[in-house]
N, CA, C and O of each residue as an XYZ file, in Angstrom:
776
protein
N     -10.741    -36.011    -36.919
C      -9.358    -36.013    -36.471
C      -9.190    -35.108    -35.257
O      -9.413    -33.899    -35.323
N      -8.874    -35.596    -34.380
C      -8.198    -34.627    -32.901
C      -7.397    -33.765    -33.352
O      -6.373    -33.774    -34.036
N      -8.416    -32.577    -32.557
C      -7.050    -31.828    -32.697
C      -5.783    -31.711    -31.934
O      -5.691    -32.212    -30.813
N      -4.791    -31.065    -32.497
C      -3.389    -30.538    -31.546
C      -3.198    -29.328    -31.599
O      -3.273    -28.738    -32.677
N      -2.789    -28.429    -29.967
C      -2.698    -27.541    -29.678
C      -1.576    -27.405    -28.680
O      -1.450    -28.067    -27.650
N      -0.797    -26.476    -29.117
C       0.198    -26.410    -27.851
C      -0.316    -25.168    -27.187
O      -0.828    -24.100    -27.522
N       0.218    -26.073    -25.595
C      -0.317    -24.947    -24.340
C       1.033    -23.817    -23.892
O       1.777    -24.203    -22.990
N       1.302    -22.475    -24.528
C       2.173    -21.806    -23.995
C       2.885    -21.920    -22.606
O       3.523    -20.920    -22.275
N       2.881    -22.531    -22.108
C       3.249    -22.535    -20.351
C       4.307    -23.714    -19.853
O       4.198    -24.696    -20.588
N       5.222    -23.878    -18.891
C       6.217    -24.242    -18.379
C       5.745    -24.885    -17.157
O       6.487    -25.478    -16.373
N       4.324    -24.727    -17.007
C       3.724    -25.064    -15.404
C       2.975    -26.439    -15.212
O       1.876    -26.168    -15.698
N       2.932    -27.258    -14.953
C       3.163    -28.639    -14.951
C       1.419    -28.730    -14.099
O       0.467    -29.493    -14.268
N       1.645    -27.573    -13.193
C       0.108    -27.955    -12.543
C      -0.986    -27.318    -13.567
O      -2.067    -27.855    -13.327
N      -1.084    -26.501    -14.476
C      -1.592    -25.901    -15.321
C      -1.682    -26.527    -16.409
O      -2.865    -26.554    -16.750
N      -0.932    -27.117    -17.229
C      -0.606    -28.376    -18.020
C      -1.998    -29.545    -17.794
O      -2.812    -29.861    -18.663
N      -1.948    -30.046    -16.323
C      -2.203    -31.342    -16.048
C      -3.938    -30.984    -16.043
O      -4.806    -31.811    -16.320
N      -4.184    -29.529    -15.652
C      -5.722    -28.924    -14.970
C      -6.430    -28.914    -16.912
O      -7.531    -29.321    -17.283
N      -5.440    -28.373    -17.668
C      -5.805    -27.778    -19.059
C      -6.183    -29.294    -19.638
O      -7.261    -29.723    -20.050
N      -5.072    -29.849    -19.531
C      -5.797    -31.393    -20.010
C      -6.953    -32.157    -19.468
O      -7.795    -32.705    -20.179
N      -6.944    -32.160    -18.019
C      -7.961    -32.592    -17.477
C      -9.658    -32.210    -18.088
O     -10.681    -32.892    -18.021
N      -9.437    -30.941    -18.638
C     -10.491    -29.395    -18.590
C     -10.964    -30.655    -19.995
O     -11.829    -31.525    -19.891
N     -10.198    -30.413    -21.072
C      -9.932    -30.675    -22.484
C     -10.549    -32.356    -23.041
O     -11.035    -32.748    -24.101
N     -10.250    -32.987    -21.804
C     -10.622    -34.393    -22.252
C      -9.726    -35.089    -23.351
O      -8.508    -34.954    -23.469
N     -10.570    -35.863    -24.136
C     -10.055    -36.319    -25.605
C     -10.151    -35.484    -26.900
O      -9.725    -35.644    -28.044
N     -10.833    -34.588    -26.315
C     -11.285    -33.676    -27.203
C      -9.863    -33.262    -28.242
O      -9.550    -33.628    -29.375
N      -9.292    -32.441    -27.363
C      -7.923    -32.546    -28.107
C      -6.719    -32.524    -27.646
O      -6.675    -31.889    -26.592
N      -5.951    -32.842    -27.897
C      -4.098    -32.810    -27.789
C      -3.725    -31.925    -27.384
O      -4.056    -30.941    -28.044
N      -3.071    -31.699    -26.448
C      -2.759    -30.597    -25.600
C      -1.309    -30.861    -25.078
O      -0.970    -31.545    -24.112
N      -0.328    -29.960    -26.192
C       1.216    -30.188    -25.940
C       1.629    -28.934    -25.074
O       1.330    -27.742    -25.143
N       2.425    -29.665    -24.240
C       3.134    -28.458    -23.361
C       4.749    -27.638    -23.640
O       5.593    -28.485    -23.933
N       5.042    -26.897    -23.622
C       6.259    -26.793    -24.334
C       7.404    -27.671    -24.018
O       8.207    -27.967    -24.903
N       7.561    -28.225    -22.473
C       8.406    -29.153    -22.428
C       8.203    -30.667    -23.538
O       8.872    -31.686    -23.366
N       7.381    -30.546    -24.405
C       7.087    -31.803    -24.669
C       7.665    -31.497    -26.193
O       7.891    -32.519    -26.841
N       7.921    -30.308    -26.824
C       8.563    -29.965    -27.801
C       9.794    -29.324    -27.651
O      10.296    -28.600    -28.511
N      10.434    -29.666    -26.230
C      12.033    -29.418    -25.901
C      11.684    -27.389    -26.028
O      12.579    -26.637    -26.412
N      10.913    -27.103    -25.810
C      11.043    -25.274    -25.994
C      11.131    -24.894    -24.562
O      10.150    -24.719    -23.839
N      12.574    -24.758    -24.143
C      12.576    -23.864    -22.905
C      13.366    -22.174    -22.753
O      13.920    -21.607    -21.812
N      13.062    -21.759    -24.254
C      13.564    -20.364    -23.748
C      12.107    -19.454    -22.778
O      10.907    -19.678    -22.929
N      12.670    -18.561    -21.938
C      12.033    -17.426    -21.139
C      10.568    -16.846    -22.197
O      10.585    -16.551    -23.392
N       9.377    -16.836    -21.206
C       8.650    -16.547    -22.393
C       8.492    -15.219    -21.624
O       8.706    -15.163    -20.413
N       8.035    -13.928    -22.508
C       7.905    -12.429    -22.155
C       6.403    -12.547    -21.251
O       5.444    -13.303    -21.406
N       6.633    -11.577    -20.366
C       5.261    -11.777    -19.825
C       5.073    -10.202    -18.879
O       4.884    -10.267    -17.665
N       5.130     -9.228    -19.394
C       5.337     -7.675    -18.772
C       4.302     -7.097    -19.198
O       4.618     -5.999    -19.658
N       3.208     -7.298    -19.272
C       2.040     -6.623    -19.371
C       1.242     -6.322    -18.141
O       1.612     -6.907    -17.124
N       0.275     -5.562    -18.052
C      -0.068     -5.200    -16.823
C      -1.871     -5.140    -16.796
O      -2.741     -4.556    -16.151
N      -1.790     -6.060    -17.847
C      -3.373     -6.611    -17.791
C      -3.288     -8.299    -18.015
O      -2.407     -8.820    -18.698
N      -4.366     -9.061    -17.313
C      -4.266    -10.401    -18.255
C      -4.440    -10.330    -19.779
O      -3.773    -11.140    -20.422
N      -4.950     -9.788    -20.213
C      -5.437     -9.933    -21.622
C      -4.190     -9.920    -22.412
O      -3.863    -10.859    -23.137
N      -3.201     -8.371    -22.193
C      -2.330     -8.222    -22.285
C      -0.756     -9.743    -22.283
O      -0.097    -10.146    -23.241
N      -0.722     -9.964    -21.511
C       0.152    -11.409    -20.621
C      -0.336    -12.361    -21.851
O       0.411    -12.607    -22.798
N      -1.702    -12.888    -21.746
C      -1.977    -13.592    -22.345
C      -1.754    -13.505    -24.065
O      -1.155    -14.429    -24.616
N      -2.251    -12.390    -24.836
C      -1.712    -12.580    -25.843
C      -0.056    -12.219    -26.163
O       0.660    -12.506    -27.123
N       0.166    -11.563    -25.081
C       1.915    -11.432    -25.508
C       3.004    -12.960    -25.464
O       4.045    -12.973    -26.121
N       2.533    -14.282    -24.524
C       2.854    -15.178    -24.686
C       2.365    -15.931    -25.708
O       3.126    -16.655    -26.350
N       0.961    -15.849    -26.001
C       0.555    -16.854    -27.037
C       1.300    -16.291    -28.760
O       1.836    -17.070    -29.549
N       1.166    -15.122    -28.933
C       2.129    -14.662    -30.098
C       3.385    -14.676    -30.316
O       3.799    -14.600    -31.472
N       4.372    -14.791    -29.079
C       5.371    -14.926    -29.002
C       5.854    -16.656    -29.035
O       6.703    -17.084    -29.817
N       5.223    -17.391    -28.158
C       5.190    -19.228    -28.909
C       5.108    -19.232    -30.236
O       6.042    -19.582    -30.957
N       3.642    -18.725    -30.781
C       3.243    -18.816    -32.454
C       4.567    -18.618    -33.225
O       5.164    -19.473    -33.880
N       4.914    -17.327    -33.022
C       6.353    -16.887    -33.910
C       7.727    -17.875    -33.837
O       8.603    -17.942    -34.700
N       7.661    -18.680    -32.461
C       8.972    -19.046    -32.836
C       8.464    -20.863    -32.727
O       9.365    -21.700    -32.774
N       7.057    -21.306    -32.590
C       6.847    -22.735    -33.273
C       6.631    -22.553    -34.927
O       7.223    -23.302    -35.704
N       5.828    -21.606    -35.350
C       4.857    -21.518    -36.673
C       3.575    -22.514    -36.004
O       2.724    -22.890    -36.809
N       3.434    -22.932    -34.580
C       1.879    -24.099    -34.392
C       1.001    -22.887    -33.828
O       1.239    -21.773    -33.362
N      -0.498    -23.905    -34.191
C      -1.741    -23.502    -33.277
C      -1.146    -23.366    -32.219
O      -0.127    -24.052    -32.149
N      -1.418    -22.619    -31.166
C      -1.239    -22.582    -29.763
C      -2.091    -21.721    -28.506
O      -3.159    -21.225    -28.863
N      -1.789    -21.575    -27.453
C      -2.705    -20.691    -26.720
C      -1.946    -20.418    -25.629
O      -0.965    -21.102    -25.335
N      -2.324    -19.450    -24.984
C      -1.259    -19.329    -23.366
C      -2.671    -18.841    -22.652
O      -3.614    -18.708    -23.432
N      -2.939    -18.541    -21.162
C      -3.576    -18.247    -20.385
C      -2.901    -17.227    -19.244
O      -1.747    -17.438    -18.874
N      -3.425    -16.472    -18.879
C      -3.030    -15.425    -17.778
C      -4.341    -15.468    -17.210
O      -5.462    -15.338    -17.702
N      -3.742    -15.774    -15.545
C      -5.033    -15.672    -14.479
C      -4.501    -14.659    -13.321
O      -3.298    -14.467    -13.143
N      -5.566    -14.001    -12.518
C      -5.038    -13.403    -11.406
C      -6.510    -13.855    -10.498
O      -7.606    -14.300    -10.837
N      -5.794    -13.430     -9.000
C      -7.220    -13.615     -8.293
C      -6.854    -11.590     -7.738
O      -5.941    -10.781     -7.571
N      -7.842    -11.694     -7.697
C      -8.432     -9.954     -7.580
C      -9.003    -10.163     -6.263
O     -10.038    -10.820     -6.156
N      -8.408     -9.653     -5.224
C      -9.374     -9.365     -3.763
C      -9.441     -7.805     -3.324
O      -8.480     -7.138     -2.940
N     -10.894     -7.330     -3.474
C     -11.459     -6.511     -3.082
C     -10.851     -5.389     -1.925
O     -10.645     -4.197     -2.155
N     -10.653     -6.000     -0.801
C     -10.154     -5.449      0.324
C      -8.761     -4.640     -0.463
O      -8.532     -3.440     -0.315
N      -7.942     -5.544     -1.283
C      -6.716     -5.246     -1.005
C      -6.506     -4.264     -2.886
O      -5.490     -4.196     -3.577
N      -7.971     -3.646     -3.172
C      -7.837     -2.755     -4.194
C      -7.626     -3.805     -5.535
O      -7.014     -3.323     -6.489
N      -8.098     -5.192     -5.642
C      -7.449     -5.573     -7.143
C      -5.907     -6.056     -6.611
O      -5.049     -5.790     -7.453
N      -5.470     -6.599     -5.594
C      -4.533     -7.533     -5.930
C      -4.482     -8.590     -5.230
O      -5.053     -8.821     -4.164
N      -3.806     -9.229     -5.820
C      -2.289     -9.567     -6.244
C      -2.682     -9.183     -7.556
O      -1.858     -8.572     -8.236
N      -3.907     -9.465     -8.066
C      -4.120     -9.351     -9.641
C      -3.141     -9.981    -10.587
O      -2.642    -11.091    -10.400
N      -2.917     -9.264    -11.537
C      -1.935     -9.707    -12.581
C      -0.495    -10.331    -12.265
O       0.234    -11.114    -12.874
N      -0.395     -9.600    -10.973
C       1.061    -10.253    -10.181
C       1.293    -11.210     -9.413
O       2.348    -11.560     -8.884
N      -0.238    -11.841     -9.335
C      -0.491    -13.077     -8.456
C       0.171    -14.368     -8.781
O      -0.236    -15.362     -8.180
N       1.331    -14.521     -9.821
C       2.150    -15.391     -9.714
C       3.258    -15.474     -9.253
O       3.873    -16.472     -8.874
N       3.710    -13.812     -9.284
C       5.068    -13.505     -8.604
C       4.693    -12.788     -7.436
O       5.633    -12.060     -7.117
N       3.370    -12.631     -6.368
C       2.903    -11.543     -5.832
C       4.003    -11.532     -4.704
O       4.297    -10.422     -4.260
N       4.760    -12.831     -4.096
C       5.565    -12.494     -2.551
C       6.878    -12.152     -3.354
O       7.806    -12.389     -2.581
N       7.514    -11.570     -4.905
C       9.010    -12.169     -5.518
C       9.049    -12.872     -6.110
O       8.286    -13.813     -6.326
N      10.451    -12.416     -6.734
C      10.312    -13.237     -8.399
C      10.659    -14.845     -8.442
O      10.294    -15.634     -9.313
N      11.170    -15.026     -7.700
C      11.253    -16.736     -7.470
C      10.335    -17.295     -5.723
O      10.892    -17.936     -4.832
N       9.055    -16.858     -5.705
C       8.468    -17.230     -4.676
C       7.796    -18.635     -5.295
O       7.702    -19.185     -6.392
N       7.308    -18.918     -3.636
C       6.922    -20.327     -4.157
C       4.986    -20.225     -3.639
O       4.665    -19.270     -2.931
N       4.216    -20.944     -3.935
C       2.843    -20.494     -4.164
C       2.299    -20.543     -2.473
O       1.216    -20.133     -2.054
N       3.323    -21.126     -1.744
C       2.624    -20.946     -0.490
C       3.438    -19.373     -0.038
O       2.793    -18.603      0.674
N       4.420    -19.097     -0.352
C       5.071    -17.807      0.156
C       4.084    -16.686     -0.542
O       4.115    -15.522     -0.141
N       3.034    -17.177     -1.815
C       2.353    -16.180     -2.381
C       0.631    -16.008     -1.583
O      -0.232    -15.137     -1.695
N       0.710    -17.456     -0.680
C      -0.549    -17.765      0.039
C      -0.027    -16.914      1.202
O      -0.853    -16.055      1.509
N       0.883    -16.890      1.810
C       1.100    -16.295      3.348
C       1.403    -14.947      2.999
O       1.838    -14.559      4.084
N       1.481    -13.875      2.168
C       1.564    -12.869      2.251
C       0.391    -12.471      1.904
O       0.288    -11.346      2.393
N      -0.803    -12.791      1.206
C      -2.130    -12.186      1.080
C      -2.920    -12.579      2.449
O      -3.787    -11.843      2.921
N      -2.597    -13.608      2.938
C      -3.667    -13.958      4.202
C      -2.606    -12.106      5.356
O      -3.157    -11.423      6.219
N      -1.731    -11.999      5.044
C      -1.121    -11.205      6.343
C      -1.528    -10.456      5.949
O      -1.997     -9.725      6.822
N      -1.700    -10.047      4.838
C      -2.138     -8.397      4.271
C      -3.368     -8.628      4.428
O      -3.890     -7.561      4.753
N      -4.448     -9.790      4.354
C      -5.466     -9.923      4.524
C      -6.090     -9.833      6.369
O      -7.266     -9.953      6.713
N      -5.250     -9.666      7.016
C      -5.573     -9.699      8.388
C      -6.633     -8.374      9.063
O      -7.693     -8.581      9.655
N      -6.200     -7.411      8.868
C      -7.180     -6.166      8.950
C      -8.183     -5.692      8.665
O      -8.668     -4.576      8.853
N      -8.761     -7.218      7.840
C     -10.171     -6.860      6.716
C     -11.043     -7.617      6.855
O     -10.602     -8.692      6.449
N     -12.100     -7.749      7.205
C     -13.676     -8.043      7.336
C     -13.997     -8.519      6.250
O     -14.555     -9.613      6.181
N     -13.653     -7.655      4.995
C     -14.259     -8.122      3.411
C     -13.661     -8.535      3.097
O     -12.646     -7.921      2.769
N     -13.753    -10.063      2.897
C     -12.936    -11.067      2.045
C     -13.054    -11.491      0.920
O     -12.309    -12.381      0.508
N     -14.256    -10.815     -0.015
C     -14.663    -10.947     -1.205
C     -13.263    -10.582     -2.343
O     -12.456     -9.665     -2.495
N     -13.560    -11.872     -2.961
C     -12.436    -12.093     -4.309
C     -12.898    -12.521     -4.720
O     -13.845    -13.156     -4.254
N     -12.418    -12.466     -6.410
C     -12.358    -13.610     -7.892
C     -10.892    -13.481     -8.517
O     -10.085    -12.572     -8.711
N     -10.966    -14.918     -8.742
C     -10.511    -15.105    -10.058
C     -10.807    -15.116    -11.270
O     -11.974    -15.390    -11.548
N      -9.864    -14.826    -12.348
C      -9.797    -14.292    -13.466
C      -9.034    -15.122    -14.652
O      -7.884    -15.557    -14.598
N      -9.795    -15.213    -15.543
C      -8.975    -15.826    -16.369
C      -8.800    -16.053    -18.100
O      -9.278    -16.985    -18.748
N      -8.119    -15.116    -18.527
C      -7.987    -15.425    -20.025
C      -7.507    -16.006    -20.514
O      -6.534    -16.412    -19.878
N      -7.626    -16.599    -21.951
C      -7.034    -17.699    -22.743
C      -7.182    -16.844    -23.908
O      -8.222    -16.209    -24.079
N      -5.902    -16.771    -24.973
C      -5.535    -16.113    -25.824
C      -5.103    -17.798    -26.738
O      -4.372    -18.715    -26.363
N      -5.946    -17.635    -28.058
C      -5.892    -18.725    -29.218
C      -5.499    -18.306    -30.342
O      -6.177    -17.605    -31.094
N      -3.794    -18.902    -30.661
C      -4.090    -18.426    -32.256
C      -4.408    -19.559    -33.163
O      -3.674    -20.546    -33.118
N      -4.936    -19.545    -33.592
C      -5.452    -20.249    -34.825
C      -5.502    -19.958    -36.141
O      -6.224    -19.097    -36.644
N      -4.402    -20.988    -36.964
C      -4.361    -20.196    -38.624
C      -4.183    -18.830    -38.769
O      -4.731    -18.067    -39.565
N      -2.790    -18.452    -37.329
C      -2.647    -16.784    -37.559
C      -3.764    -15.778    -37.251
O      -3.784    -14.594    -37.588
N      -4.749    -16.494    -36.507
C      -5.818    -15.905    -35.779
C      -5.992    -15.260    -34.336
O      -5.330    -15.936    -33.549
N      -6.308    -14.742    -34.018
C      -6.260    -14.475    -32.368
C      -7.765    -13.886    -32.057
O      -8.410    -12.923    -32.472
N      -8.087    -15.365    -30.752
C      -9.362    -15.488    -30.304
C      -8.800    -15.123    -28.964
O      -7.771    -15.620    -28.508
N      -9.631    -14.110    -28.283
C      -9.686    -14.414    -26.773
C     -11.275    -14.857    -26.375
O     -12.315    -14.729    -27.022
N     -11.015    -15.438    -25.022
C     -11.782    -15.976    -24.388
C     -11.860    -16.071    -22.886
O     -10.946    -16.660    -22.309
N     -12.899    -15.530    -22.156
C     -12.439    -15.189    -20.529
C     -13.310    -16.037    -19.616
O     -14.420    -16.300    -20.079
N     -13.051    -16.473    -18.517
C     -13.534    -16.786    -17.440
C     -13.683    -16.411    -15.589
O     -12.746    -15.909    -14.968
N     -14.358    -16.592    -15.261
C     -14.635    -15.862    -13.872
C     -14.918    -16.767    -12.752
O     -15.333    -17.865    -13.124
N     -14.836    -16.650    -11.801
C     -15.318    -17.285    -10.498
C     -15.373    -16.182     -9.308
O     -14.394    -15.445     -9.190
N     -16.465    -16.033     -8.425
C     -16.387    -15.345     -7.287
C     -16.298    -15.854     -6.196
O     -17.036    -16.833     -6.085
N     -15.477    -15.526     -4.979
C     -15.741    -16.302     -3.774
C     -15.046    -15.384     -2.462
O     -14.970    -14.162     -2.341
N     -14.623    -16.375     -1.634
C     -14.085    -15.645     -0.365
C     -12.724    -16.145     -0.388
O     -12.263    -17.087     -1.032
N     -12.062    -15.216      0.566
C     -10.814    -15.904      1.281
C     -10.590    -15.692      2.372
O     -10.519    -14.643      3.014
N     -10.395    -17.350      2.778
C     -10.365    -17.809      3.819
C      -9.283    -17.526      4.520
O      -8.191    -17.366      3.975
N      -9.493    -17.418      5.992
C      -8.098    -16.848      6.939
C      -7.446    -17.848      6.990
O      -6.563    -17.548      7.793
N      -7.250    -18.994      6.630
C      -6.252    -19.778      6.675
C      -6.594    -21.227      5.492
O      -7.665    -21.636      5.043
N      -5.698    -21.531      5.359
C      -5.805    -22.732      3.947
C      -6.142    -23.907      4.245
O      -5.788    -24.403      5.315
N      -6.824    -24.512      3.429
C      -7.521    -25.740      3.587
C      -8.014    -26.387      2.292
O      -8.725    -25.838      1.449
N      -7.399    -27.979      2.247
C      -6.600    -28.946      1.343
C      -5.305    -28.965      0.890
O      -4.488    -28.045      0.928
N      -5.143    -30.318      0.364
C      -4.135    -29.976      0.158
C      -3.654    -30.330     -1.302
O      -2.490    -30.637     -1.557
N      -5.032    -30.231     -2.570
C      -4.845    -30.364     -4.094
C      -4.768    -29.217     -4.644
O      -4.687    -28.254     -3.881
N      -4.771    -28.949     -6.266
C      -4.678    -28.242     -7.082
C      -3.623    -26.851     -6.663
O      -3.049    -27.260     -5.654
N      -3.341    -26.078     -6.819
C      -1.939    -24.961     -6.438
C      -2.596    -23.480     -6.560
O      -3.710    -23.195     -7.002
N      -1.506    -22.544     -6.000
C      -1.051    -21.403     -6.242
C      -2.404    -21.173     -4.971
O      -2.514    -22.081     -4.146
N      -3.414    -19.920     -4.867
C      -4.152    -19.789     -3.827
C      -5.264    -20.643     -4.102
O      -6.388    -20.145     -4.165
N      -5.164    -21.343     -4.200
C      -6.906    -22.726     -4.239
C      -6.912    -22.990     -2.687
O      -8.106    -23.021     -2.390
N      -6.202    -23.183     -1.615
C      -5.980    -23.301     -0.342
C      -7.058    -22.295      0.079
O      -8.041    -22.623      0.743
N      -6.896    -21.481     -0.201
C      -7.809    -19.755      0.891
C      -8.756    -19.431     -0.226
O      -9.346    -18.356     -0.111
N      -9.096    -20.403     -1.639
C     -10.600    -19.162     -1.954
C     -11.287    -20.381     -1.945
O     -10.883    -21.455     -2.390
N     -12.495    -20.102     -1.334
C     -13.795    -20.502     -1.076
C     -15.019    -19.808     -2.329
O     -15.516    -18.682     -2.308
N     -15.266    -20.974     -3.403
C     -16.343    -20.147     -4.642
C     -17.377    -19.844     -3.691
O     -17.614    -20.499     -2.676
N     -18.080    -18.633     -4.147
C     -19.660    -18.841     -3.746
C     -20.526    -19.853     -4.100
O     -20.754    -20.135     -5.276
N     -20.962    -20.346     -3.275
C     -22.125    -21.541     -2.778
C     -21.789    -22.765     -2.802
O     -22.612    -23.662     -2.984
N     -19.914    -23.063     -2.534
C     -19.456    -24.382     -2.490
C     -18.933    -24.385     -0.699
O     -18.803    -23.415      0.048
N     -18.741    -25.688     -0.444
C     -18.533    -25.704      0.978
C     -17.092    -26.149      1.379
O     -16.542    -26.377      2.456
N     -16.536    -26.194     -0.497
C     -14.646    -26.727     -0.228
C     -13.972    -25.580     -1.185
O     -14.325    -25.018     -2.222
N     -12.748    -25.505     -0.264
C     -12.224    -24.675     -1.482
C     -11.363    -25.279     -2.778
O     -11.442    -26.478     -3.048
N     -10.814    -24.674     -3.299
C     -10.577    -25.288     -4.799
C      -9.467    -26.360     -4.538
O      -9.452    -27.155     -5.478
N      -8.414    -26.692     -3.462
C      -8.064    -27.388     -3.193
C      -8.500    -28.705     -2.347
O      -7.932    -29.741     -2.001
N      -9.576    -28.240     -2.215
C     -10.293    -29.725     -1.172
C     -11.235    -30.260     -2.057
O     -11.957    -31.150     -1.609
N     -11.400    -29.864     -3.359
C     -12.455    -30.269     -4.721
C     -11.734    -31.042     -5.524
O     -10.725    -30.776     -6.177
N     -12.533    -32.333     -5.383
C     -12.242    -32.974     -6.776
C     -11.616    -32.502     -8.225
O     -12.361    -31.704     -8.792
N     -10.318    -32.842     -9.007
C     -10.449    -32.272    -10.387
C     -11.706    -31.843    -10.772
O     -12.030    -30.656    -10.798
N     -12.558    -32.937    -11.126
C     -14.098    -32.140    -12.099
C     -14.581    -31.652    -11.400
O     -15.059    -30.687    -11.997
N     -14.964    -31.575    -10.028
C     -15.687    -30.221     -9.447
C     -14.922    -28.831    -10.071
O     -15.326    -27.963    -10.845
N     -13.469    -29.058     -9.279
C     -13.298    -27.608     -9.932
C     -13.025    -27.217    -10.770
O     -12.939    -25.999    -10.920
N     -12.686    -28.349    -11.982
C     -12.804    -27.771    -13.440
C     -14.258    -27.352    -14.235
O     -14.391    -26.597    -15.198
N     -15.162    -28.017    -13.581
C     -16.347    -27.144    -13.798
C     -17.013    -26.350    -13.548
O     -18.088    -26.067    -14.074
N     -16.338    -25.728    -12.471
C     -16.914    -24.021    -11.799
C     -15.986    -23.089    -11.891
O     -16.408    -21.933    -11.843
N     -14.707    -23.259    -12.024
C     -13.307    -22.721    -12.118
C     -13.388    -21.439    -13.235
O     -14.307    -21.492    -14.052
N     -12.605    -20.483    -13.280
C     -12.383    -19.361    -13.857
C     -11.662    -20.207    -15.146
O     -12.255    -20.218    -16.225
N     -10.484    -20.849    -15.012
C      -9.828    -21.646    -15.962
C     -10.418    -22.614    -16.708
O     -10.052    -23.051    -17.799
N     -11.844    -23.081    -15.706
C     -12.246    -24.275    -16.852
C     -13.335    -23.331    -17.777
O     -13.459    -23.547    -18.983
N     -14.016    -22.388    -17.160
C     -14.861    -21.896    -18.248
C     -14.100    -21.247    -19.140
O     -14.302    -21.411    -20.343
N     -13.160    -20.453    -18.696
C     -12.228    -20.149    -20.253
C     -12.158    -21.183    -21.326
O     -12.630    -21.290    -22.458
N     -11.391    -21.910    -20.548
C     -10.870    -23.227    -21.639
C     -12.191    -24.164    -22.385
O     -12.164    -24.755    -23.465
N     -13.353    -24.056    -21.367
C     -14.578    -24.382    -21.983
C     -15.171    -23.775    -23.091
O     -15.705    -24.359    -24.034
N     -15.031    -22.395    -22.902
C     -15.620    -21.810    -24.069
C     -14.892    -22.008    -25.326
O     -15.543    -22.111    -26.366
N     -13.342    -22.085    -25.347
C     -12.105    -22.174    -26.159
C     -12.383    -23.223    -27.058
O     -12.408    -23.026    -28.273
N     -12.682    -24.789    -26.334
C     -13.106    -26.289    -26.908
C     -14.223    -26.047    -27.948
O     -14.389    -26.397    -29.117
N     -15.100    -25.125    -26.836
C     -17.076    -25.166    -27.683
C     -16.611    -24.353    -29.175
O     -17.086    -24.741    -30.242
N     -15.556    -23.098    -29.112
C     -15.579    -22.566    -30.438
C     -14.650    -23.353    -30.934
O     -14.749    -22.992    -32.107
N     -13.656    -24.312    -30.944
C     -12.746    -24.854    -31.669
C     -13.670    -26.371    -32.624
O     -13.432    -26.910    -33.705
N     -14.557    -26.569    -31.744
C     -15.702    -28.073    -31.807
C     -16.402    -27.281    -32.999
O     -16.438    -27.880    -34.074
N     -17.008    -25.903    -32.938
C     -17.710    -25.068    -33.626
C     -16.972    -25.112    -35.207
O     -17.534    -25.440    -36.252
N     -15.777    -24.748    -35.058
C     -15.055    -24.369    -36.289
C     -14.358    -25.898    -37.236
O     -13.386    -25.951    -37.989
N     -15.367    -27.042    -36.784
C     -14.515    -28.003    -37.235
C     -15.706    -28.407    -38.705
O     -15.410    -29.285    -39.515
């Protein structure tokens, strides 16, 4: 029997990447798909943190399996950020290119363009809580290029690919991606526990 899992999140491009990641493997509900649109808490100042404070906070007010994810991209030059704030990094209602044009400007003075992304996935299961993390290293690029997948995929370049995450196929970059190995490892122990 497939399983079902609801995905903590409101984000439609995150939604579509998590399913893609997931296959048939299993059911992957988004909260719009169970009418849940109250504000979910998200004031932590680590991913790990973010991540299980949304996935416990869904659990409590579905009673379902569920999971949430918190990603940041971490660039070197600029000490670890946008980091954890890399969704709101330009303001609280910015939009992902206003969050792309303020790291390339802050990025202007710097030679070292070395970054990763980051990415946890927080699972509860049967009142359980699994985490599970993923990584990618790469560059960023002085200016953006493609025009798929969101938020900074435009300006990071993985190490030893020649597109960045927006000029890559879905399965390319769900299989090198910080998000797909999270969510990869997430499937392999959920496949594990069946």
């Amino acid at each position: 029997m497939m399983k079902e899992l609801l995905f903590a999140t409101n984000n439609a491009h995150k939604l579509k990447e998590v399913r893609e990641i997931c296959g048939k493997e299993i059911n992957i509900l988004g909260l719009m798909d169970i009418g849940f649109k109250a504000e979910i808490p998200e004031d932590h100042d680590t991913l790990e943190g973010n991540a299980r404070q949304k996935a416990w906070f869904i659990h409590e007010k579905t009673g379902r399996d569920c999971f949430a994810d918190d990603t940041g991209l971490f660039i070197d030059a600029l000490e670890g950020r946008p980091g954890v704030y890399s969704a709101r990094y330009a303001g609280e209602d910015c939009s992902f290119d206003d969050n792309v044009r303020k790291v390339l400007e802050e990025m202007k003075a710097f030679s070292n363009r070395s970054a990763h992304f980051r990415c946890i996935v927080c699972l509860i299961l049967d009142g359980k809580e699994f985490l599970f993390e993923g990584e990618v290293k790469g560059i960023i690029l002085k200016d953006g290029q493609g025009k798929g997948g969101f938020g900074y995929d435009p300006i990071f370049l993985p190490i030893g690919q020649t597109l960045t995450f927006s000029q890559m196929p879905a399965y390319l970059k769900n299989g090198i991606s910080h998000r797909g190995k999270a969510i990869g490892k997430m499937v392999a122990f959920l496949k594990s526990e069946q």
